[in-house]
C-alpha positions as CSV (number, residue, x, y, z in Angstrom):
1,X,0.0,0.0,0.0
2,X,1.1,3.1,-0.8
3,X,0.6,6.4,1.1
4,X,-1.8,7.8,-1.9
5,X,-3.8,4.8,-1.2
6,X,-5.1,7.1,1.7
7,X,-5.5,10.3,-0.1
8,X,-9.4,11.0,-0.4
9,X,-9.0,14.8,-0.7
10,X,-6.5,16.8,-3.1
11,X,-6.6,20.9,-3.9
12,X,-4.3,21.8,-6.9
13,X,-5.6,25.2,-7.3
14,X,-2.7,27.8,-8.5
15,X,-0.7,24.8,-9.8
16,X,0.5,24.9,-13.6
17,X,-1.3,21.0,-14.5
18,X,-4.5,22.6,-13.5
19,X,-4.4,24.3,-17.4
20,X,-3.8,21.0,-18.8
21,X,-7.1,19.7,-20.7
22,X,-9.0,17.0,-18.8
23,X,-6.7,17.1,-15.7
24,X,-9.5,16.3,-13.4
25,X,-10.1,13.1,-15.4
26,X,-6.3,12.0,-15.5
27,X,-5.8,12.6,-11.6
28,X,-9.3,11.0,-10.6
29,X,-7.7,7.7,-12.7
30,X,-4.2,7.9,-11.2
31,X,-5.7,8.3,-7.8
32,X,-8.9,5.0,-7.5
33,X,-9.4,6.6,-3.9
34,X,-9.7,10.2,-4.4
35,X,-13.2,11.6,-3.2
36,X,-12.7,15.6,-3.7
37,X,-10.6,17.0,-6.2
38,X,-10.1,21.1,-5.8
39,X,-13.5,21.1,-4.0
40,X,-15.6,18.9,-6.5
41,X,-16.4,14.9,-6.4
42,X,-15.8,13.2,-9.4
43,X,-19.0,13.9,-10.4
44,X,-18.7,17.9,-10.6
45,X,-21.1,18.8,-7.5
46,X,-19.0,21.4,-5.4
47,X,-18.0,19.5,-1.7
48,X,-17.7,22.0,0.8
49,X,-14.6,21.6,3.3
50,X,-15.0,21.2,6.8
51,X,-12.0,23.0,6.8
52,X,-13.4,26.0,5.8
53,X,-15.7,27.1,8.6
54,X,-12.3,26.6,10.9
55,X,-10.6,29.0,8.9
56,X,-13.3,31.5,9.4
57,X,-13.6,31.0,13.2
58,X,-9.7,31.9,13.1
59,X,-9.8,35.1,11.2
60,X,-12.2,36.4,13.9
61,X,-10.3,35.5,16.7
62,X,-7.0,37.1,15.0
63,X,-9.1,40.2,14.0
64,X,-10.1,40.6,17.6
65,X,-6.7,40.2,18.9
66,X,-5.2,43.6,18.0
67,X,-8.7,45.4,19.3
């Protein structure tokens, strides 16, 4: 087993292979397990992170810091 075998969620966002034609495709392929590609399933429908409501919470507590 490899340690991509456990990768289920993958943002390339920014990075130069994301102007390559059909990318999504050829990564889905390479990697069986991957769930959420750059915050979409395979099938196109936008996952939302769980990461992203923590990133929220910590803005506000860094904004309130210097008050």
């Amino acid at each position: 087993m490899s340690d991509l075998d456990l990768l289920v969620r993958l943002d390339l966002t920014g990075n130069d292979i994301t102007k390559v034609e059909n990318y999504r495709d050829e990564v889905f392929k390479a990697l069986p397990k991957l769930q959420v590609l750059d915050g979409f399933d395979r099938d196109g429908q936008q996952i939302e992170s769980d990461d992203d409501d923590d990133e929220d919470d910590l803005e506000g507590e860094y904004g309130e810091e210097g008050e």
